[in-house]
Every structure is written in C-alpha cells, then in structure tokens.
N, CA, C and O of each residue as an XYZ file, in Angstrom:
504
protein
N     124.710     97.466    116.181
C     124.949     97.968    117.523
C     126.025     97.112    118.182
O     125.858     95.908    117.987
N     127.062     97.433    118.895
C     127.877     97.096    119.629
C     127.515     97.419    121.189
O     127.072     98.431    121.732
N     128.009     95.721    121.838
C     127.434     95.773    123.012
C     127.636     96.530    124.247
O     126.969     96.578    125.280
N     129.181     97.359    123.735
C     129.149     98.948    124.810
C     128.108     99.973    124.726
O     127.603    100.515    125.708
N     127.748    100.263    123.248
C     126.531    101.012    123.152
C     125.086    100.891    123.692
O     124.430    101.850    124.099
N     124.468     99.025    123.633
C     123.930     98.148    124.172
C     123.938     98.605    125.964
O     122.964     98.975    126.619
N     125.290     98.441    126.416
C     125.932     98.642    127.711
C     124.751    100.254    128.562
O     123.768    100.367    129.294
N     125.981    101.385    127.621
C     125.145    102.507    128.040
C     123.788    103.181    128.229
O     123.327    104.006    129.019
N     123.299    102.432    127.089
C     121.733    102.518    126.825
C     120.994    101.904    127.704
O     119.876    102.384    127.890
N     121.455    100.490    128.615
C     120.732    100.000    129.901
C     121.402    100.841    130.659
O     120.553    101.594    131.139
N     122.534    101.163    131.068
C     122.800    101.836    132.228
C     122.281    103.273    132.689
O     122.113    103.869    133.752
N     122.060    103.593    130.861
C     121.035    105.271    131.207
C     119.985    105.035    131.776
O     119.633    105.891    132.587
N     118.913    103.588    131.556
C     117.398    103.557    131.877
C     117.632    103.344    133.190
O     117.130    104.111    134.011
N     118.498    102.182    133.629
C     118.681    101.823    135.061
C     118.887    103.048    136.162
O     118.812    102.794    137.364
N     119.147    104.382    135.686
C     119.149    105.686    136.497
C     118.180    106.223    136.858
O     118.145    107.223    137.574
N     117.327    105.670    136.443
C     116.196    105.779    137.081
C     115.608    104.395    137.725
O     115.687    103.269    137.233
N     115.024    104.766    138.905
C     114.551    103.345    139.777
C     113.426    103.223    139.310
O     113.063    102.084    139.605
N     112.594    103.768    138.707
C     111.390    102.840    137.816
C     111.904    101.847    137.239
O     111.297    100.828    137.570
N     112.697    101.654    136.564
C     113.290    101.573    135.007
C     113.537     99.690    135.686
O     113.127     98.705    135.071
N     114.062     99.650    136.634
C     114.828     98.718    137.498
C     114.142     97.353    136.851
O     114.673     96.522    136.114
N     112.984     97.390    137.292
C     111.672     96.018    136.845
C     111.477     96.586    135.045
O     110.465     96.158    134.490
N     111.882     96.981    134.682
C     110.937     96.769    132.832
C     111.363     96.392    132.080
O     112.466     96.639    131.592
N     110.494     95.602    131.755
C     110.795     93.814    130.635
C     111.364     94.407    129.411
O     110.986     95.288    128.638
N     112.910     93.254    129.522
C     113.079     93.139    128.147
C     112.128     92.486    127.127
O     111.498     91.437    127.255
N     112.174     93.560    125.814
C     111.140     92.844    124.676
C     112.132     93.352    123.286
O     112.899     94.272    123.004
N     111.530     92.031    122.607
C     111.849     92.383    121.362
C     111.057     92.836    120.356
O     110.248     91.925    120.182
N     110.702     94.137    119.224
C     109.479     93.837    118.712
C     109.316     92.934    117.840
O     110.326     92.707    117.175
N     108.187     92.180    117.533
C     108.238     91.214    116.280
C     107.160     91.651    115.010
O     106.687     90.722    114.354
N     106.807     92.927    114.695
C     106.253     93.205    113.661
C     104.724     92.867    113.560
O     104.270     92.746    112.422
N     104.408     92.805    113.961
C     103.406     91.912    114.133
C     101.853     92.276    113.996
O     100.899     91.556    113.701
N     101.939     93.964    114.385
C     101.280     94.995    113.444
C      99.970     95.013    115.373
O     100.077     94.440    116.458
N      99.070     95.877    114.848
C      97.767     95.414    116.058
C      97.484     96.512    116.332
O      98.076     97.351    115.652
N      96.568     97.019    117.322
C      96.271     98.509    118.132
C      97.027     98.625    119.437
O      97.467     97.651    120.048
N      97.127     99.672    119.757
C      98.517    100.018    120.791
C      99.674     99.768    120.808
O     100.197     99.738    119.694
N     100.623     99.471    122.071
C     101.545     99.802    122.168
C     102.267     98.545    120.473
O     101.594     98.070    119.559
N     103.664     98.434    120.707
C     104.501     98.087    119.973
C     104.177     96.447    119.944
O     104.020     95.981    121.073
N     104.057     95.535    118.891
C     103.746     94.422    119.166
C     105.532     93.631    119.624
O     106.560     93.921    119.011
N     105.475     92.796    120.622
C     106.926     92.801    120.904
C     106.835     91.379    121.515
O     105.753     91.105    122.034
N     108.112     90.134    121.539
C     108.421     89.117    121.926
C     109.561     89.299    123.569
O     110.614     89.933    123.498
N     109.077     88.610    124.960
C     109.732     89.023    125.672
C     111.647     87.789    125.278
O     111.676     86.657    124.795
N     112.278     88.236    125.513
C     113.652     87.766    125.715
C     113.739     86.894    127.316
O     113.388     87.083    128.481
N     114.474     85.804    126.458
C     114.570     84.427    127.244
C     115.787     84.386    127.833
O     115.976     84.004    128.988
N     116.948     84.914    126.791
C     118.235     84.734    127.548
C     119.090     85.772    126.603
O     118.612     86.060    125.505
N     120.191     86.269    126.958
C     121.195     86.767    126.529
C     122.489     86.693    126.986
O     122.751     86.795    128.184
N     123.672     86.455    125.776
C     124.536     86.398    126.041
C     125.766     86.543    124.781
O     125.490     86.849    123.621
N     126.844     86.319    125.168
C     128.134     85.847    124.319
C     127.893     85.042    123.797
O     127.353     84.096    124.371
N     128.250     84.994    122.039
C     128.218     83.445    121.560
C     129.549     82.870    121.335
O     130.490     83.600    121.648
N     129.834     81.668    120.837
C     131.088     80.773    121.554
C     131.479     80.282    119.708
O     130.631     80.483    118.838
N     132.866     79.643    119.373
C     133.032     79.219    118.570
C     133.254     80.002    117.301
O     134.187     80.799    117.214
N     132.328     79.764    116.227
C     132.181     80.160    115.011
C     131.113     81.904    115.609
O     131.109     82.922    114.917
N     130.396     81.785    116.894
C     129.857     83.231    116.805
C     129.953     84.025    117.956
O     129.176     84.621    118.702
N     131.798     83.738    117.802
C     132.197     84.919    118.981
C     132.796     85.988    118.772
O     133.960     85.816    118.410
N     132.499     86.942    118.847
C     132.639     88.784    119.016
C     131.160     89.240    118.411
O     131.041     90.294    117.787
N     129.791     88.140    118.714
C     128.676     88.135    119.130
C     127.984     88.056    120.254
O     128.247     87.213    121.112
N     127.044     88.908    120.365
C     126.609     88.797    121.689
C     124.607     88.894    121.537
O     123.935     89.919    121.423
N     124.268     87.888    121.577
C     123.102     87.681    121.405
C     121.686     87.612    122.433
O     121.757     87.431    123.648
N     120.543     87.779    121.749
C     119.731     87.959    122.273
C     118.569     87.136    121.679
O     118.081     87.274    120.558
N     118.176     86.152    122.750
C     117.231     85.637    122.625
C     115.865     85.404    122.591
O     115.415     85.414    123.737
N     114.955     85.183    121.680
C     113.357     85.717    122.124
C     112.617     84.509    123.234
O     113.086     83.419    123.562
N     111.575     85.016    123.569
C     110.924     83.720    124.549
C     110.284     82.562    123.605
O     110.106     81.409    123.997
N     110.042     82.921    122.617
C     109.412     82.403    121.634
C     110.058     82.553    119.869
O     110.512     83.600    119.408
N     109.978     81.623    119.331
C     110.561     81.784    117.899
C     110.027     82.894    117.006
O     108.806     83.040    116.936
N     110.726     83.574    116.418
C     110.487     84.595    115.976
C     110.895     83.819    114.034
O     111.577     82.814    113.836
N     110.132     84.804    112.783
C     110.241     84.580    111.834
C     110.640     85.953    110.638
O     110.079     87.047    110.689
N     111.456     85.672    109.860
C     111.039     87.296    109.277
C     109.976     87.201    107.991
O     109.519     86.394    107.181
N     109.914     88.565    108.376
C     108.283     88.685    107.466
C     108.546     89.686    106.144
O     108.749     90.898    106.224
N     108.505     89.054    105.155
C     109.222     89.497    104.215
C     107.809     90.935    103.868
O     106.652     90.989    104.285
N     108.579     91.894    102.970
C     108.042     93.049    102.407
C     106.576     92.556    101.604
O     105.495     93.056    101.916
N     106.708     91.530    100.558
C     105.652     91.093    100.098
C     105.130     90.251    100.688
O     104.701     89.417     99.891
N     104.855     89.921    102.001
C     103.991     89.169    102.434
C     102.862     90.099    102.730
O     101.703     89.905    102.361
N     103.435     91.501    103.680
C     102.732     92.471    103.759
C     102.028     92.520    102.473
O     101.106     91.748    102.210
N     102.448     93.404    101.688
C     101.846     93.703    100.406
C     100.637     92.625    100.070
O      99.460     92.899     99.837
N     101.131     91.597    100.102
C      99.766     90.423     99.454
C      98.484     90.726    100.478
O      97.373     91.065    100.069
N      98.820     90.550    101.827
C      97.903     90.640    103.186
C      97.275     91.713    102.457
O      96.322     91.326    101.783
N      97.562     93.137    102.381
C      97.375     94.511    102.256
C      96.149     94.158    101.216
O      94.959     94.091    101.522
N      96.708     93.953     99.947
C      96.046     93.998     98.564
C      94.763     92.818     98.869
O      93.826     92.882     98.073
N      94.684     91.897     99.818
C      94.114     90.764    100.069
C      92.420     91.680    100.935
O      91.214     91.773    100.710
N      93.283     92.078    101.794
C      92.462     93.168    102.726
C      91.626     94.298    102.020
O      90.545     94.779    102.360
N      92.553     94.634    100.777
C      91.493     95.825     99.988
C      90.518     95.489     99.701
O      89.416     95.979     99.947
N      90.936     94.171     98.868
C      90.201     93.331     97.540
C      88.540     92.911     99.010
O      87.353     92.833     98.692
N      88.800     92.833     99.668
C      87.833     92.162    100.516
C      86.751     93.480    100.992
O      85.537     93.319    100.865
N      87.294     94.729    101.522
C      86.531     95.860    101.830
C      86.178     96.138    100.189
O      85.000     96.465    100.044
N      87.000     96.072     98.854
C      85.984     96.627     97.777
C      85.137     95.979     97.570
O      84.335     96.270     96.682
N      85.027     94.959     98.257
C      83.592     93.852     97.851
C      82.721     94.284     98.495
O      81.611     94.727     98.201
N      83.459     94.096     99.785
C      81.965     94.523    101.041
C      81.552     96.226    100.509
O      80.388     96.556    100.737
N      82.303     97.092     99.946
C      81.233     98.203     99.626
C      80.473     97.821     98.570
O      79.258     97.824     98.763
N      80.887     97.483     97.468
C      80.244     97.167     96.554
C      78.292     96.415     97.080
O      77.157     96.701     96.700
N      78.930     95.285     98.210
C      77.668     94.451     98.542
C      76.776     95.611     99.525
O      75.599     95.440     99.846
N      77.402     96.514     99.820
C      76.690     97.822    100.676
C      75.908     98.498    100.112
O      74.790     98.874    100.465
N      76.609     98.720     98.987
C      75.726     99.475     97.677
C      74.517     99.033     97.179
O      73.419     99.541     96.950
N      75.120     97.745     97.059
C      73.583     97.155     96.615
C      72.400     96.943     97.476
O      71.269     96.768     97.023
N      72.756     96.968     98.981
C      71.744     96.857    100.051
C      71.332     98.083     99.951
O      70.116     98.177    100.121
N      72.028     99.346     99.680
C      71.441    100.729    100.073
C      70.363    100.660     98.612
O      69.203    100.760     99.011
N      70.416    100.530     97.158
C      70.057    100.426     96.089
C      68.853     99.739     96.687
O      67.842    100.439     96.636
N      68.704     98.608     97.215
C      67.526     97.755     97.276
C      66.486     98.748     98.540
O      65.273     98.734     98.329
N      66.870     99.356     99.474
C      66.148     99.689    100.349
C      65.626    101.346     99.966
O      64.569    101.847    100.350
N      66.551    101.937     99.212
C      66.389    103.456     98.641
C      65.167    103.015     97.690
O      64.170    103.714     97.873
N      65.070    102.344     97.039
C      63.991    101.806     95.686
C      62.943    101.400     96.240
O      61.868    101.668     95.703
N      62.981    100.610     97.520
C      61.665    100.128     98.089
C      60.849    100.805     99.147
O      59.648    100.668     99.378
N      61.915    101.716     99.867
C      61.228    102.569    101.123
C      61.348    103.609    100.863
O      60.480    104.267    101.435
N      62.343    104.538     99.936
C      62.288    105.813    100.182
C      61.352    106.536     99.073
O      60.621    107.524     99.140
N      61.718    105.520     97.889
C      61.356    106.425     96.756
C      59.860    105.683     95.999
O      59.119    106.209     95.169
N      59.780    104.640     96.470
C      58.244    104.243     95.764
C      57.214    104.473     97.380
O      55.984    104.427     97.370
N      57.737    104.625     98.177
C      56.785    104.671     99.392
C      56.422    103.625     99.602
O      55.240    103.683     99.262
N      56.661    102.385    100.034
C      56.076    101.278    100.195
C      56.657    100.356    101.282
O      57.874    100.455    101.439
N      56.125     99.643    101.913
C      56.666     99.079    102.951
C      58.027     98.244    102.771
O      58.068     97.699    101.668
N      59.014     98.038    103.481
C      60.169     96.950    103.549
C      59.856     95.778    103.722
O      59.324     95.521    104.802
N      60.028     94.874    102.930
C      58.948     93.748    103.274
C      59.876     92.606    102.801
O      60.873     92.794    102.104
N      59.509     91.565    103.187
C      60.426     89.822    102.865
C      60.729     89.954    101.781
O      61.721     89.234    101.666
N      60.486     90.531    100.616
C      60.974     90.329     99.615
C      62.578     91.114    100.112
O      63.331     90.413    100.788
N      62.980     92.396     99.789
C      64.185     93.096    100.219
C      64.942     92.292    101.489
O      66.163     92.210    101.627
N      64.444     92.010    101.927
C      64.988     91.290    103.129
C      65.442     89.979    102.747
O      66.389     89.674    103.472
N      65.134     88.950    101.805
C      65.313     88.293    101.150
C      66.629     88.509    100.205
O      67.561     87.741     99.967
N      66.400     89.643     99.821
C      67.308     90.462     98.652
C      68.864     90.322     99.149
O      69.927     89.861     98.733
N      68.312     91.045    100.362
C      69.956     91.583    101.374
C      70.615     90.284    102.039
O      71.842     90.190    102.020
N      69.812     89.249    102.644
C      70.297     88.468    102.859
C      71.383     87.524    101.826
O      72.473     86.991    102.031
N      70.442     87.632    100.584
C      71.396     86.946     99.722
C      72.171     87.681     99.274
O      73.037     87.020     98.702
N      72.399     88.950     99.192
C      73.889     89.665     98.542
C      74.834     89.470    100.177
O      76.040     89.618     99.982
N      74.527     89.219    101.459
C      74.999     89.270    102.463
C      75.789     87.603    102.543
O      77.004     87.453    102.670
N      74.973     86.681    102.457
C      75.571     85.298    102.084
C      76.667     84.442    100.670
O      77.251     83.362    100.574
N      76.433     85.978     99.545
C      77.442     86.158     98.219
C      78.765     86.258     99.178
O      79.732     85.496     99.165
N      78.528     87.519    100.099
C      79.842     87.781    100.758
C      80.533     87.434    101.560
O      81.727     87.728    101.607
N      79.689     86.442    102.697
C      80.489     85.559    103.627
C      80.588     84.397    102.804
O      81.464     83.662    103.258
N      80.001     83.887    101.688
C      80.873     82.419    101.210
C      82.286     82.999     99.938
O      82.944     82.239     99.228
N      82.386     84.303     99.993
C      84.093     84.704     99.605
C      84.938     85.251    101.000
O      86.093     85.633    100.810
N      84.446     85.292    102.249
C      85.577     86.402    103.163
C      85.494     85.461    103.909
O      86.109     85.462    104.976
C-alpha cells in the first residue's frame, strides 16, 4: 500500500463524523471470540535515512510474526488433547452404562473411584 491510498482510505472514513474518534489498530493474529484480535498504534510516520520513501506504523506494543507452523503444531497439539479427553469420556460412559444401566445396580465408590482415576490420567497429561 502506498501512503496516498493509505491517505484516501482515512479521508473516506473521516466523512463521516462518527468515524472522527475510532482507534487506530493493528491486527496481530492472535486468534479469540469476537471482534478482530488487534494491537492499538503508538505513532506513525516517515522514516529517515536508509528507510525513506517509507512511511511507517507503529504498534503500542511489540508485535511478533507467527509463523504457519506454529499454528499447525498449536492445532495438532489441541487435537491430540480433545482425542484423549474423548477417549477418557468413553471410558467414564463404559464404566457407568455397565454399572447403572445395564446390570441394575447402584453407582457406588467403586465407579466413582474408577472415573476419578481415568479423570486424574488426564489432568497429569493436559
């Protein structure tokens, strides 16, 4: 983007008097629920020397890039963790289908015993 294009694109929002007050942001990827996850901007300007016929924009806070496979690992990290927890679901439904539904018999410390420990398998891996 070139900073005439930059130029027009504030001067279209500024046509409207809402527009007047709303924060510059940058997004930073950052993933979450709702709106856009975004870093507000600290300063902007011309850069001087070695980075002039630049015109830059600064975040309020340091920003990093987040490479393609970092995602991916997170992602595959995140599966690997829900196929456990169904797996450990399964086995709670297995233990309580066997003891309450289908022999008729009360739920009792033993199963409860049961679940706790397939429940403590799974918080000493997540």
């Amino acid at each position: 983007m070139k900073l005439q294009e930059l130029k027009e694109r504030v001067d279209q929002a500024l046509q409207s008097e809402r527009n007047k007050n709303l924060e510059v942001c940058i997004p930073n990827n950052k993933g979450g629920m709702g709106g856009i996850s975004a870093t507000g901007v600290k300063y902007a300007g011309q850069g001087i020397d070695w980075d002039g016929g630049k015109f830059f924009v600064w975040p309020e806070k340091e920003m990093q890039e987040i490479k393609q496979r970092a995602y991916t690992e997170d992602f595959d990290t995140v599966k690997e963790a829900y196929r456990h927890a169904y797996k450990q679901l399964e086995a709670i439904n297995i233990i309580m289908w066997e003891s309450y539904m289908i022999k008729d018999r009360d739920f009792g410390r033993k199963q409860g015993e049961q679940i706790m420990q397939i429940l403590d398998q799974w918080a000493s891996k997540h």
